[in-house]
py3Dmol code that shows the C-alpha trace and the ligand (Angstrom):
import py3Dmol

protein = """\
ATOM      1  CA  UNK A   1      65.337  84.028  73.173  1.00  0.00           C
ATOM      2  CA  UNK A   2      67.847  85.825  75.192  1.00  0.00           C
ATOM      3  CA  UNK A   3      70.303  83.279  75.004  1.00  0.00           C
ATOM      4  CA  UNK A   4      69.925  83.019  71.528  1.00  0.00           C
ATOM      5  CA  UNK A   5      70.644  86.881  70.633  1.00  0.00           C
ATOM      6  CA  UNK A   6      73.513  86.260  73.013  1.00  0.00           C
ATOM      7  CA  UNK A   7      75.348  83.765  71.524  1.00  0.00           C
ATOM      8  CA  UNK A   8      74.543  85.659  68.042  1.00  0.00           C
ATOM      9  CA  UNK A   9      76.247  88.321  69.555  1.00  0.00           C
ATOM     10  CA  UNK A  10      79.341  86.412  70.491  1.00  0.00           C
ATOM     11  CA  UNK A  11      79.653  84.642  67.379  1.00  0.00           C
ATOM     12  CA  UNK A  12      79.723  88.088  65.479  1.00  0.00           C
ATOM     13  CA  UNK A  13      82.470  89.113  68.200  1.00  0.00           C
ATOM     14  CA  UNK A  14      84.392  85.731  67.330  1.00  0.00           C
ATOM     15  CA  UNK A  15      83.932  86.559  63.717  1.00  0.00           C
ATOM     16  CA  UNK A  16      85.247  90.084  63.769  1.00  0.00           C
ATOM     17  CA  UNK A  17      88.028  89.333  66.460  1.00  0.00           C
ATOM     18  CA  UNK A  18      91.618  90.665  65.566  1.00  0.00           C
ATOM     19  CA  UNK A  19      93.183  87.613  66.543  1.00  0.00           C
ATOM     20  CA  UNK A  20      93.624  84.653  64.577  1.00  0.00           C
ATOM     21  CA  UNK A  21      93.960  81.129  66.640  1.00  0.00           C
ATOM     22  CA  UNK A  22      97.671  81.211  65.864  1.00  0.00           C
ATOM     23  CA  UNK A  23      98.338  84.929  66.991  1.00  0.00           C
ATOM     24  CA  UNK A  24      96.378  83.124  70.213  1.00  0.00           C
ATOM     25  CA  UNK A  25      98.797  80.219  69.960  1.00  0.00           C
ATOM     26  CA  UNK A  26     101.788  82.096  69.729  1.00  0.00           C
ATOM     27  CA  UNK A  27     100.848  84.096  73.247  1.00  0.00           C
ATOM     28  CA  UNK A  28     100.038  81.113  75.080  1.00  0.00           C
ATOM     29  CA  UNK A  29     103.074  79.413  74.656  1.00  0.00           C
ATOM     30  CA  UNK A  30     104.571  82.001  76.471  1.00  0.00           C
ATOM     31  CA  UNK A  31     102.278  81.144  79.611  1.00  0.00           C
ATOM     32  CA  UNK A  32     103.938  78.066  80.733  1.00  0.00           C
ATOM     33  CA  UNK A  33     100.792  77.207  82.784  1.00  0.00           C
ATOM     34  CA  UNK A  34      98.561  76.545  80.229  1.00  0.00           C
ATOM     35  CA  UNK A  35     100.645  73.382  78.362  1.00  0.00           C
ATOM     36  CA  UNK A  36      98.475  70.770  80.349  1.00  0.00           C
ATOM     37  CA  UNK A  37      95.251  72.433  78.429  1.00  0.00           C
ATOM     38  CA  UNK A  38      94.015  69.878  75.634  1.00  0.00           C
ATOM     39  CA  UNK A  39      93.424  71.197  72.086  1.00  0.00           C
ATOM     40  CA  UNK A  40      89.558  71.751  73.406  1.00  0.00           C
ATOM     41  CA  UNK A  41      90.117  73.700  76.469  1.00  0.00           C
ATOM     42  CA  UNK A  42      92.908  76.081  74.772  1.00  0.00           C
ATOM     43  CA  UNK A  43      90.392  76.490  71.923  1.00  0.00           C
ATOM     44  CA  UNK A  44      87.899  77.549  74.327  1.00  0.00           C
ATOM     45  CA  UNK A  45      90.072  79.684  76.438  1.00  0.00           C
ATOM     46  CA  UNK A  46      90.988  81.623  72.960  1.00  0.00           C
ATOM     47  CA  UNK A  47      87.034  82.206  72.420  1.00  0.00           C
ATOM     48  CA  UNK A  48      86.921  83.517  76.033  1.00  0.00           C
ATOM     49  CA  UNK A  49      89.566  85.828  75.347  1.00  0.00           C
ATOM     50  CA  UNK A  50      88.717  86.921  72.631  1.00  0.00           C
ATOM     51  CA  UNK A  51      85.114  88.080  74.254  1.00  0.00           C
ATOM     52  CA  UNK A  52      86.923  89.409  77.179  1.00  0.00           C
ATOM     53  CA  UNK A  53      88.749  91.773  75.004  1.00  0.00           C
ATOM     54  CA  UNK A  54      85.397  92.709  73.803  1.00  0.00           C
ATOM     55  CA  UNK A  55      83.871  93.219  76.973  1.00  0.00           C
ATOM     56  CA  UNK A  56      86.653  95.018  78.958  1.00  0.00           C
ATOM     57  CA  UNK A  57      89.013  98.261  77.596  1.00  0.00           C
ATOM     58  CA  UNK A  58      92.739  97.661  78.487  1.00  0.00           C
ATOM     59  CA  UNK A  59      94.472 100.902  79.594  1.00  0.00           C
ATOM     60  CA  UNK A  60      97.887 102.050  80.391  1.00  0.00           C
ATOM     61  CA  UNK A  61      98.846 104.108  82.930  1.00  0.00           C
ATOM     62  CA  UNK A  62     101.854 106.431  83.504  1.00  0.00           C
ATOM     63  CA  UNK A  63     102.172 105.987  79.643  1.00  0.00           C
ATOM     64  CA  UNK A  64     102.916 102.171  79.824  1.00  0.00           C
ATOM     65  CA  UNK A  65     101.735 101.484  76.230  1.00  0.00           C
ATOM     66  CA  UNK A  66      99.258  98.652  75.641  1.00  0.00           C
ATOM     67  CA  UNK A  67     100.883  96.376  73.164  1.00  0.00           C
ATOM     68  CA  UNK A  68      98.707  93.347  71.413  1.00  0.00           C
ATOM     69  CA  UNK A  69     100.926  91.176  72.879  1.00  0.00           C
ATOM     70  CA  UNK A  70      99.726  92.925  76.798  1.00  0.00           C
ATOM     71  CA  UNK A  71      96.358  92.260  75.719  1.00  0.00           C
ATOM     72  CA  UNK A  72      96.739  88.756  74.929  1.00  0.00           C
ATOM     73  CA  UNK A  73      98.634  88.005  77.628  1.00  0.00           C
ATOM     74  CA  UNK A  74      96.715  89.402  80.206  1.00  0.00           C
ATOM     75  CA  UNK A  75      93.154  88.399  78.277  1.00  0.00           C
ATOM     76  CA  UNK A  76      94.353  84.475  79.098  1.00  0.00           C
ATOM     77  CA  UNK A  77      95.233  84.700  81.719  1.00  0.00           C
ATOM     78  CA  UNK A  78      92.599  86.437  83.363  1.00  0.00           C
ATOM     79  CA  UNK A  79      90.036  83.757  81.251  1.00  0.00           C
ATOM     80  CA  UNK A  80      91.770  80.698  82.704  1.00  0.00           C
ATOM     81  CA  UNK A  81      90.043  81.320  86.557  1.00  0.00           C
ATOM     82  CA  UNK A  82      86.755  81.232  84.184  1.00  0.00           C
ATOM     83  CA  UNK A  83      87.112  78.969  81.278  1.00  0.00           C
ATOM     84  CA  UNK A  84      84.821  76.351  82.889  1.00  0.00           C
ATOM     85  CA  UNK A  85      82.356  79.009  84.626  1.00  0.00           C
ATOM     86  CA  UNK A  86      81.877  81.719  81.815  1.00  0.00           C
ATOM     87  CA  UNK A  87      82.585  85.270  81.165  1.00  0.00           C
ATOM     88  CA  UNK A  88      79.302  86.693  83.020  1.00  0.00           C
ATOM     89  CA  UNK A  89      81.466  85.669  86.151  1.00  0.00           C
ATOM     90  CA  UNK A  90      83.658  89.569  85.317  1.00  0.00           C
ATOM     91  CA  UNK A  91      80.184  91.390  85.109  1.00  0.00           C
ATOM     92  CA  UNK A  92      79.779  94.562  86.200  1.00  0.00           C
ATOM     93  CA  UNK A  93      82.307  96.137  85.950  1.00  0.00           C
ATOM     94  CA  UNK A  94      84.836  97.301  82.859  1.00  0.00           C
ATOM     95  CA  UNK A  95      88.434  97.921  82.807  1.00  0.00           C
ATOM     96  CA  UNK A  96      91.936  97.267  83.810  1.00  0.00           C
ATOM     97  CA  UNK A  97      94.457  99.291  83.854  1.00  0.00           C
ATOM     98  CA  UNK A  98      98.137  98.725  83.723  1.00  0.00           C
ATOM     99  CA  UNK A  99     100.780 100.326  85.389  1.00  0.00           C
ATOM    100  CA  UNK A 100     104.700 100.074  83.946  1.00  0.00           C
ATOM    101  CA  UNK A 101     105.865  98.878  87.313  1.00  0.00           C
ATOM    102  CA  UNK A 102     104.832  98.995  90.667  1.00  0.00           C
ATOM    103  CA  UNK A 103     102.746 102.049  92.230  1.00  0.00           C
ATOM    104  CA  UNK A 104     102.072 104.161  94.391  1.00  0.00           C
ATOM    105  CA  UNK A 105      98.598 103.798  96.127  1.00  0.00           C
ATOM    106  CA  UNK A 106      97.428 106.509  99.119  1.00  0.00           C
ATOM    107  CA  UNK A 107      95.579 103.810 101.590  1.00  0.00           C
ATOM    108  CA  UNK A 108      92.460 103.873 104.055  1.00  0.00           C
ATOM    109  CA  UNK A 109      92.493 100.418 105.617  1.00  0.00           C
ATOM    110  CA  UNK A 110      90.476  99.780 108.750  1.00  0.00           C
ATOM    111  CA  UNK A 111      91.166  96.485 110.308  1.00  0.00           C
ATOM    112  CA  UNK A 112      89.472  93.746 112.595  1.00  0.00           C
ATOM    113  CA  UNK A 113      89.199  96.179 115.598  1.00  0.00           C
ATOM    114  CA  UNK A 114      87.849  99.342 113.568  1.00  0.00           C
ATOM    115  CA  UNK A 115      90.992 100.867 113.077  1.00  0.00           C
ATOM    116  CA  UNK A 116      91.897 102.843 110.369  1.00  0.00           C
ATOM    117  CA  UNK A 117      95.098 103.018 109.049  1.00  0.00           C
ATOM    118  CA  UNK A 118      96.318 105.411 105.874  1.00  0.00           C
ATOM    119  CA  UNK A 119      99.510 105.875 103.890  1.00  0.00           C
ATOM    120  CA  UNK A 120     101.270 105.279 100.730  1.00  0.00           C
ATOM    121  CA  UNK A 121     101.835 101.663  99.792  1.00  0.00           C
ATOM    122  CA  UNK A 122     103.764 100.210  96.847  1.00  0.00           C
ATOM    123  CA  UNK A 123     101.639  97.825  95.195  1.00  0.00           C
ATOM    124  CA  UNK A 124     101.903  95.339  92.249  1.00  0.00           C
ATOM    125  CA  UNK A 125      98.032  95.108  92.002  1.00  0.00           C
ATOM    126  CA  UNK A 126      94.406  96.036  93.173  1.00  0.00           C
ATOM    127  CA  UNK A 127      90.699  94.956  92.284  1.00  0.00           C
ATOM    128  CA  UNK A 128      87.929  97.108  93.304  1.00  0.00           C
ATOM    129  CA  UNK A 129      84.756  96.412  93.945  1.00  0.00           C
ATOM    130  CA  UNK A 130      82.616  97.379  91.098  1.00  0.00           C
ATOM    131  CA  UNK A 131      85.905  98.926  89.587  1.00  0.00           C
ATOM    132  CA  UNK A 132      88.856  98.312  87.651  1.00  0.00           C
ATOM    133  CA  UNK A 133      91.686  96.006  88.291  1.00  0.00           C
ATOM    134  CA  UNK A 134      94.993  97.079  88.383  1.00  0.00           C
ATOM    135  CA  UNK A 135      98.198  95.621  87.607  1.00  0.00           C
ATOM    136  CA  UNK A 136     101.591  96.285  87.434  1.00  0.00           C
ATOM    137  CA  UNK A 137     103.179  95.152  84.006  1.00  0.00           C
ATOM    138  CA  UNK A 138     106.631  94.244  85.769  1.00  0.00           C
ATOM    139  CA  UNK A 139     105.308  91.766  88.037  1.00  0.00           C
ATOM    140  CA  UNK A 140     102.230  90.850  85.750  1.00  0.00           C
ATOM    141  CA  UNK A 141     104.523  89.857  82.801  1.00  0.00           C
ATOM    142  CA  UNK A 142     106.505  87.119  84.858  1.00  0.00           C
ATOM    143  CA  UNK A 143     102.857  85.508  85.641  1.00  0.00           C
ATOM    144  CA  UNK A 144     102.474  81.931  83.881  1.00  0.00           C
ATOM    145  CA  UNK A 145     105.693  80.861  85.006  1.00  0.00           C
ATOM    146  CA  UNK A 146     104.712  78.202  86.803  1.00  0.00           C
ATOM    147  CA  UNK A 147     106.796  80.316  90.272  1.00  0.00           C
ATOM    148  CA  UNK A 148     103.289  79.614  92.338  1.00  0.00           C
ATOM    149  CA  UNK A 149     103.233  83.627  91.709  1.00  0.00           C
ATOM    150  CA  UNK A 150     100.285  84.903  89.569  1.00  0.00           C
ATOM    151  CA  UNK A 151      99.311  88.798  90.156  1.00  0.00           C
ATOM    152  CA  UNK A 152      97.127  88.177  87.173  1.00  0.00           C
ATOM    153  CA  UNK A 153      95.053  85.440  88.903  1.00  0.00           C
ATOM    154  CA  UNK A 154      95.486  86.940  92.196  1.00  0.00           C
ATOM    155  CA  UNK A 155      93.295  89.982  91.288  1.00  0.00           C
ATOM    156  CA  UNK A 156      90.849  88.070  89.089  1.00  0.00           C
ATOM    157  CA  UNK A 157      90.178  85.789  91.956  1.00  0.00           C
ATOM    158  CA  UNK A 158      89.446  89.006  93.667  1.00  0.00           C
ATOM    159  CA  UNK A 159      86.694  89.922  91.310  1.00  0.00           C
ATOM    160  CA  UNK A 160      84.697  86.427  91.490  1.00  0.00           C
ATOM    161  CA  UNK A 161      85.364  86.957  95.574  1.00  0.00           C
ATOM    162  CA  UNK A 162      83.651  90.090  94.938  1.00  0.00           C
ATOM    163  CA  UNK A 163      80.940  89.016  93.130  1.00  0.00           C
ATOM    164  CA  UNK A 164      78.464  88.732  95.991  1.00  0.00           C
ATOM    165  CA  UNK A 165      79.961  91.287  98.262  1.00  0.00           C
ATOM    166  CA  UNK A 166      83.181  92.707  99.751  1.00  0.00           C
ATOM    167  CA  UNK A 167      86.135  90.047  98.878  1.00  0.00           C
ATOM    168  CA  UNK A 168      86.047  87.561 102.076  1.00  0.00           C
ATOM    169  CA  UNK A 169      87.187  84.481 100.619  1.00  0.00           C
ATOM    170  CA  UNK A 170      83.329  83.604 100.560  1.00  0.00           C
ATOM    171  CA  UNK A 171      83.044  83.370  96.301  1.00  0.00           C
ATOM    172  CA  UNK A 172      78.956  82.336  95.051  1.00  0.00           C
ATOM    173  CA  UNK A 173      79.903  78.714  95.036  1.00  0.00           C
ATOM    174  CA  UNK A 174      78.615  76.028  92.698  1.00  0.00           C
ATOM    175  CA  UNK A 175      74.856  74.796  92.640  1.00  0.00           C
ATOM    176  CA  UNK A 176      76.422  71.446  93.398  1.00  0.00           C
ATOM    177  CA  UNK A 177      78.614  72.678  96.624  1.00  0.00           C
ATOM    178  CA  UNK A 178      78.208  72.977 100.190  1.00  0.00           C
ATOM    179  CA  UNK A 179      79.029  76.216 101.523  1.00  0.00           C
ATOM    180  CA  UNK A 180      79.390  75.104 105.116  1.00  0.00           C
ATOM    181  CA  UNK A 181      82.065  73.014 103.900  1.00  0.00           C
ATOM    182  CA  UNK A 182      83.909  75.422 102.322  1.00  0.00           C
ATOM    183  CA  UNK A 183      83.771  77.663 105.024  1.00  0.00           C
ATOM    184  CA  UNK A 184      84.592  74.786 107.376  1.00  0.00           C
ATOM    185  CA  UNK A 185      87.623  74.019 105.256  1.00  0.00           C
ATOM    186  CA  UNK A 186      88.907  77.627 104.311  1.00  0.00           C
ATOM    187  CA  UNK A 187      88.624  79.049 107.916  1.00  0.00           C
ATOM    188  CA  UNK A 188      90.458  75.821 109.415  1.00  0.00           C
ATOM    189  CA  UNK A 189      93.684  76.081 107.127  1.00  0.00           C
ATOM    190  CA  UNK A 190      93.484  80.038 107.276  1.00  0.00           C
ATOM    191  CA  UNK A 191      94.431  79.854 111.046  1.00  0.00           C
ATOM    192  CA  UNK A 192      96.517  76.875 110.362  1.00  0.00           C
ATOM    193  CA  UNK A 193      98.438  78.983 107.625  1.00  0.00           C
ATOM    194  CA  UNK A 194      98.421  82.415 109.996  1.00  0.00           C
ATOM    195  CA  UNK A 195     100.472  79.616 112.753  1.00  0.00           C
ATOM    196  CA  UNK A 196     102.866  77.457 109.916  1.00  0.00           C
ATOM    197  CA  UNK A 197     104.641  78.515 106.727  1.00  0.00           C
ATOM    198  CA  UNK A 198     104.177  75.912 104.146  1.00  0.00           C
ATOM    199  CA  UNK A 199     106.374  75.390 101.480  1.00  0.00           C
ATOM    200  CA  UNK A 200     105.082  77.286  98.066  1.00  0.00           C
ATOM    201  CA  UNK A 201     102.579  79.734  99.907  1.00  0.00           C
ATOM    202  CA  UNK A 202     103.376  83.152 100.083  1.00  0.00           C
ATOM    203  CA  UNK A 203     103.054  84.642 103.699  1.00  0.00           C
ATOM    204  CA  UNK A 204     100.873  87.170 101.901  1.00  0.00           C
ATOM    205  CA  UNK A 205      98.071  84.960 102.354  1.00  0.00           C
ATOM    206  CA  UNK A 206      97.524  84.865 106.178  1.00  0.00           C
ATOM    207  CA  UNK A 207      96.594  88.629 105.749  1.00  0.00           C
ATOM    208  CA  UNK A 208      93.014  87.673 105.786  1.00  0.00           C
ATOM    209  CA  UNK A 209      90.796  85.183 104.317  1.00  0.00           C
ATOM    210  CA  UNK A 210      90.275  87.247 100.863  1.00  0.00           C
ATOM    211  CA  UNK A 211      94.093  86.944 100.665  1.00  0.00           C
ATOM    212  CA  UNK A 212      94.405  83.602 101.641  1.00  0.00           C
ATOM    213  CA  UNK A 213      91.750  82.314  98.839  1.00  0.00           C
ATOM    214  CA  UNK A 214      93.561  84.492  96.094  1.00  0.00           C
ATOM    215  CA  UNK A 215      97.418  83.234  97.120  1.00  0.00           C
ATOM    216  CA  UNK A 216      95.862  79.741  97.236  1.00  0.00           C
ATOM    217  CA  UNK A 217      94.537  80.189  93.860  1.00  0.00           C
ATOM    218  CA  UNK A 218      97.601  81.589  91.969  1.00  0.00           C
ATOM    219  CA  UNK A 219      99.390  78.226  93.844  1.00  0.00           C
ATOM    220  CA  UNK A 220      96.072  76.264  92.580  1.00  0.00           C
ATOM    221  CA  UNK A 221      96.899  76.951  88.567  1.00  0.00           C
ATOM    222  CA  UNK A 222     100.505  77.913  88.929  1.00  0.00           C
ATOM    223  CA  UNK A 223     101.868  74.958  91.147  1.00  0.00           C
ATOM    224  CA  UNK A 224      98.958  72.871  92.221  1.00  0.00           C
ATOM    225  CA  UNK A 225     100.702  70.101  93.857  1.00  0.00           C
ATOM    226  CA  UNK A 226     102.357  72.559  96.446  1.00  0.00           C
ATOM    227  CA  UNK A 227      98.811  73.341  97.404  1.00  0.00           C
ATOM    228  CA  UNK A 228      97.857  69.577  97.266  1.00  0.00           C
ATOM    229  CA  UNK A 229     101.256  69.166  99.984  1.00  0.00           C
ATOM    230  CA  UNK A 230      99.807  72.186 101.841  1.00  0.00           C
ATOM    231  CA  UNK A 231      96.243  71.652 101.824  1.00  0.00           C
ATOM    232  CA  UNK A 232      94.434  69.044 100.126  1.00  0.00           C
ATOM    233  CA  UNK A 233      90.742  69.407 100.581  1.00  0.00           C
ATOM    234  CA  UNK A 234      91.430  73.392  99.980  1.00  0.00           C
ATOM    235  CA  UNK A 235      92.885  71.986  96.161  1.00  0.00           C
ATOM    236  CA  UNK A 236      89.558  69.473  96.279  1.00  0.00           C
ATOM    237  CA  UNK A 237      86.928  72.763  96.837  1.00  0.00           C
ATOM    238  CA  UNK A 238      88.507  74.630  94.130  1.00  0.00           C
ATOM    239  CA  UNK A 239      88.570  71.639  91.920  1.00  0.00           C
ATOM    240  CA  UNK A 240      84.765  71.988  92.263  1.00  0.00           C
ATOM    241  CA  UNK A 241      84.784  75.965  92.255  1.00  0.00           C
ATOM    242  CA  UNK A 242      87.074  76.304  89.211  1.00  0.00           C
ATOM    243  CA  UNK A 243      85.284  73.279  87.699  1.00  0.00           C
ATOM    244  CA  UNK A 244      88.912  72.177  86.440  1.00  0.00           C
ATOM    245  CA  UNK A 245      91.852  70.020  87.719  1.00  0.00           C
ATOM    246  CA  UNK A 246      95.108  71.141  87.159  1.00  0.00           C
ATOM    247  CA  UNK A 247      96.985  68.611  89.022  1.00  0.00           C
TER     248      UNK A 247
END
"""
ligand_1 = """\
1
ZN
Zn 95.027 90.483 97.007
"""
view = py3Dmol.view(width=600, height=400)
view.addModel(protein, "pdb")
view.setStyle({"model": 0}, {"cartoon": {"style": "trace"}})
view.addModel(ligand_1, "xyz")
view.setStyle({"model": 1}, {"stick": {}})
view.zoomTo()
view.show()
């Protein structure tokens, strides 16, 4: 019964959406990564957009001005962690924000030994728990590119990190996984990756594990086979996680 008032409900969103499939078409050709989906998949993706524009407001900050073209872009990328998992993997919580460039962010970090650390940092995007995500337009509007570099991912990842706690690289796996394998696997080429660079990872990643899973996963849908070089049964995990295969 539920399910079925829910999918009435999304097929009056996909009804009423603003978008046609070509106005969809015409923003995902700009998002290099997403010319190896098939006619299905980017059909799908547009759907999942289209709800995600539904379920989340968009806003500007510092009077950066939300263009259709912002929406899209962000909407599809954001959907492409999710387009084989579903949309009720962003619940609870409602709204990005968008900054015109990078910004300013007072900090209370405390670290492995208790510490904690304040002060300004410069920052190109956040996810908070329950909260918003936040990105910086400059840097979000060279995602796609297929660089390995995807802030839009990066803080999406966060969200389905954070989806059964504080972001630890630990995401609610698949029915079908093993989660001592995963954290087997993850943990092993974290310290390996905190020792060696590797070739297509940004050091960014051997902050901490949460860091680690969301660098890996912008490499993951941006330039997979760097993260097959790198760290193949980390690509074979999120394979299963992701329930896609970019390679
Ligand atoms: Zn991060």
């Amino acid at each position: 019964m539920f399910s079925m008032i829910k999918d009435w409900r999304e097929q009056h969103i996909l009804d009423n959406s603003e978008f046609t499939d070509a106005d969809w078409m015409q923003a995902a050709e700009r998002i290099v990564i997403l010319d190896r989906l098939n006619k299905d998949e980017m059909s799908r993706l547009f759907e999942l957009a289209t709800l995600f524009l539904d379920d989340k407001s968009i806003n500007g900050a510092q009077g950066f001005e939300i263009t259709d073209a912002v929406r899209k872009s962000i909407a599809l990328q954001a959907c492409l962690p999710i387009l084989n998992l579903g949309l009720e993997w962003y619940t609870g919580w409602s709204s990005v924000i968008i900054y015109p460039g990078s910004y300013k962010s007072e900090t209370t970090t405390v670290d492995e030994y208790g510490i904690v650390h304040e002060g300004t940092q410069h920052r190109s995007g956040e996810a908070w728990q329950r909260g918003p995500v936040i990105l910086s337009w400059k840097d979000a509007k060279h995602s796609g590119e297929r660089d390995g570099h995807n802030v839009v991912i990066h803080e999406f990842v966060h969200k389905l990190d954070m989806l059964n706690g504080r972001a630890n690289g630990f995401p609610p796996l698949q029915p079908d996984m093993d989660p001592e394998r995963w954290t087997t696997i993850m943990s092993r080429d974290f310290e390996d990756f905190q020792k060696h660079r590797k070739s297509g990872l940004d050091r960014y990643g051997a902050t901490n594990p949460a860091e680690f899973f969301a660098v890996l996963s912008e490499v993951f849908f941006e330039t997979p086979q760097k993260l097959v070089d790198a760290y193949p049964e980390i690509y074979e995990i999120m394979v299963k996680f992701f329930r896609q295969t970019p390679m």
